[in-house]
C-alpha positions in Angstrom: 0.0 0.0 0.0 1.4 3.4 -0.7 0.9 6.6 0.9 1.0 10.1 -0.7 1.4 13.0 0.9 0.3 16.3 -0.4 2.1 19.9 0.9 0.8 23.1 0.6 3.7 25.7 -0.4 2.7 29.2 0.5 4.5 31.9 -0.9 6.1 35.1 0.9 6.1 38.1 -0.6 9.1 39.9 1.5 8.9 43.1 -0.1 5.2 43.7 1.6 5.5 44.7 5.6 4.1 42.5 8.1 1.0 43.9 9.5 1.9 45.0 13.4 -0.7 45.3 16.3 -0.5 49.0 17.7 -2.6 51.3 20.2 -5.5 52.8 18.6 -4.4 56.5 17.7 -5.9 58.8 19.8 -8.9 60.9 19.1 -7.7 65.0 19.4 -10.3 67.1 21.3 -10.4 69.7 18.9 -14.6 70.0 17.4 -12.9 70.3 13.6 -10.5 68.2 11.6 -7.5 70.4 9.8 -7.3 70.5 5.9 -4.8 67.9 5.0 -2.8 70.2 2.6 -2.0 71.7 5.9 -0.9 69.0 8.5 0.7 71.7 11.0 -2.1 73.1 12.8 -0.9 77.2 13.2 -2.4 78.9 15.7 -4.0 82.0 14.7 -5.7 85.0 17.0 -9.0 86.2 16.4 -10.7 89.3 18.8 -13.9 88.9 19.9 -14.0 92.5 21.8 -15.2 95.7 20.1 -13.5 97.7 23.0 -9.7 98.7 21.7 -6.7 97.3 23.3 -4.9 99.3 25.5 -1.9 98.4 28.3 -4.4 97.5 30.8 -6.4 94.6 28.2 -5.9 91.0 29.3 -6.2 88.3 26.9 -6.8 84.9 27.1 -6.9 81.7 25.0 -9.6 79.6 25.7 -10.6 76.8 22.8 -14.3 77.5 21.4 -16.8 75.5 20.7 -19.7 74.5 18.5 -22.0 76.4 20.5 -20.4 79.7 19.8 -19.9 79.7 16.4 -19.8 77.5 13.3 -16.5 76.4 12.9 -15.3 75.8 9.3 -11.9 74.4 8.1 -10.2 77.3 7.6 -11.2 78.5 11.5 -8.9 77.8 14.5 -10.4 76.6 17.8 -8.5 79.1 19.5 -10.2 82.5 20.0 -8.8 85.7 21.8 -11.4 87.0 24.1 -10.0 90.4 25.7 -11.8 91.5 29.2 -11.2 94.5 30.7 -12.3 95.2 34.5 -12.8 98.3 36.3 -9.5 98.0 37.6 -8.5 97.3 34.3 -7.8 92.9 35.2 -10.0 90.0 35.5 -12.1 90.0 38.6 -9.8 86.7 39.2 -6.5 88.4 38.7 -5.9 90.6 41.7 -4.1 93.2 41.3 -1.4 92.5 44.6 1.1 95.4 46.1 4.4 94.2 47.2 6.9 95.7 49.9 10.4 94.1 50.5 13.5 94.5 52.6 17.2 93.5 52.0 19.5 92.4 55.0 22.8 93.1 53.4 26.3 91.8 54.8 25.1 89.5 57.4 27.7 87.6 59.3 27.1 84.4 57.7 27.6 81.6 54.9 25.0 81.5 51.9 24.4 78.3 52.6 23.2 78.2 56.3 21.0 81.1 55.5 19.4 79.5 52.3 18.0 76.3 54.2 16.0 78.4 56.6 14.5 80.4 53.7 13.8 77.4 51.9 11.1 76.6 54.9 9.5 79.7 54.8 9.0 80.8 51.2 4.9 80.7 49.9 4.0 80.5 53.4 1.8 83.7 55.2 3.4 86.4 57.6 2.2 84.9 60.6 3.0 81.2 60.2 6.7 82.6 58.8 7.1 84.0 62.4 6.0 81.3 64.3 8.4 79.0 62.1 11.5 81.3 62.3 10.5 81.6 66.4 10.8 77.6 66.5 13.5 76.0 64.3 16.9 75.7 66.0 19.2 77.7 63.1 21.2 80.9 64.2 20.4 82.4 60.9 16.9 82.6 62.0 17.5 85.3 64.1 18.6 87.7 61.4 16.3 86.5 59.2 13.4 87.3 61.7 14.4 91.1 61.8 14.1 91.5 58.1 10.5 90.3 58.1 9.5 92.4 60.9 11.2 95.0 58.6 9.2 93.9 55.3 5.8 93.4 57.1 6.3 96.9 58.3 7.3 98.8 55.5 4.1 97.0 53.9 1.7 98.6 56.7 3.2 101.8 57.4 4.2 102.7 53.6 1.7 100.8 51.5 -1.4 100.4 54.5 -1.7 96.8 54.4 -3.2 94.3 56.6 -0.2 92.1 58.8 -3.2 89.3 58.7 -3.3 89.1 54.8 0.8 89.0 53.7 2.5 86.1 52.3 6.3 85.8 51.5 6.0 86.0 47.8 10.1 86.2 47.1 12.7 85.2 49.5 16.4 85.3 48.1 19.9 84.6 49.5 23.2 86.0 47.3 26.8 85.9 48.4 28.3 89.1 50.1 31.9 89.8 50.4 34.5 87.3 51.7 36.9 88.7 54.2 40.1 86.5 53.9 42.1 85.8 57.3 45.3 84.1 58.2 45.3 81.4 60.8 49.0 80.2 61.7 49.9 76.3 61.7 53.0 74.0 62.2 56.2 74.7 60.8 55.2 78.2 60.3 52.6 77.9 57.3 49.7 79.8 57.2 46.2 78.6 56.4 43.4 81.0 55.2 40.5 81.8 56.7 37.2 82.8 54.8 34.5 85.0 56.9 31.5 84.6 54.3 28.9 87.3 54.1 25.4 86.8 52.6 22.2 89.6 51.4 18.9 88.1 52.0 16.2 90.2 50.7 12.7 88.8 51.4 9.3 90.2 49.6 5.9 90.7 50.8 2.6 90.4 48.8 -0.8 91.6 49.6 -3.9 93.2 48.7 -4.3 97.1 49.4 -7.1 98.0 51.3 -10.0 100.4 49.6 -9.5 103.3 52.4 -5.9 103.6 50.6 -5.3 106.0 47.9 -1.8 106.3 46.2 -0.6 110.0 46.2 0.0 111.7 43.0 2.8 114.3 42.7 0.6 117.7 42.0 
């Protein structure tokens, strides 16, 4: 008895790429699709305000939608939309006044000075006291004086509340370095470097309505 066996030969072609699973693309949020002669989308501003621009006119980007208008192709779904308060900001952008003091030539390295501002930057006037009153540094102790100093050129200059300042900038840069001579064995000399440091720290807060900023006649 024979037995035949029949193969099936399949042909490759190599020149064709092998089809490859990937992650479905995904789906942009814009409400339009961009004319394919054109695959950079370019960002183009449009004003939506009759009122003229002036120094005081904020303007935003904010993406439209359907609702608004009828978008075409040629349209971007960027907008500009320029609002212009009676302070001349957004209601959300208040405007803040900021009062500072600098500390210059303190006896002290840059770098022992700089970890206790680290701690205290962001933070409000009162809970920067209580923190500087607490932590075990001797840099807190000049760094204390200068925001007593800041939090009362703020009241006394600009008339703002104690209760509503926050330490909006606190910086540390190198001073002079005063160079000394210490004498070791067999009559060398080692130096000795007495760093010095500036700290100036900023306050931030909102001016109160009684104020009113004098103009020179």
């Amino acid at each position: 008895m024979a037995l035949s066996f029949s193969q099936s030969v399949v042909k490759v072609n190599h020149h064709l790429p092998l089809p490859i699973r990937r992650n479905p693309p995904c789906s942009t949020s814009f409400p339009f699709q961009p004319n394919p002669k054109f695959p950079s989308l370019t960002l183009g501003i449009r004003c939506s305000s009759a009122s003229a621009f002036n120094d005081k006119t904020v303007i935003s980007l904010k993406p439209r939608t359907p609702n608004d208008v009828t978008l075409t192709q040629n349209d971007n779904a960027f907008a500009c939309r320029a609002t212009t308060s009676q302070f001349g900001v957004q209601e959300s952008d208040k405007s803040y006044v900021e009062a500072y003091a600098i500390g210059r030539n303190i006896r002290m390295s840059a770098d022992k000075a700089r970890r206790v501002i680290d701690q205290i930057r962001g933070r409000s006037y009162e809970e920067t006291l209580t923190i500087l009153e607490l932590m075990p540094y001797r840099a807190c102790e000049a760094i204390i004086k200068i925001v007593f100093s800041a939090g009362a050129n703020a009241s006394n200059n600009l008339g703002l509340s104690k209760g509503s300042l926050v330490i909006s900038k606190a910086e540390v840069n190198e001073g002079k370095t005063m160079k000394r001579v210490r004498p070791v064995a067999r009559g060398r000399a080692y130096q000795i470097r007495k760093r010095t440091c500036h700290i100036a720290i900023t306050v931030r807060g909102l001016p109160s309505k009684s104020v009113v900023e004098a103009t020179p006649a």
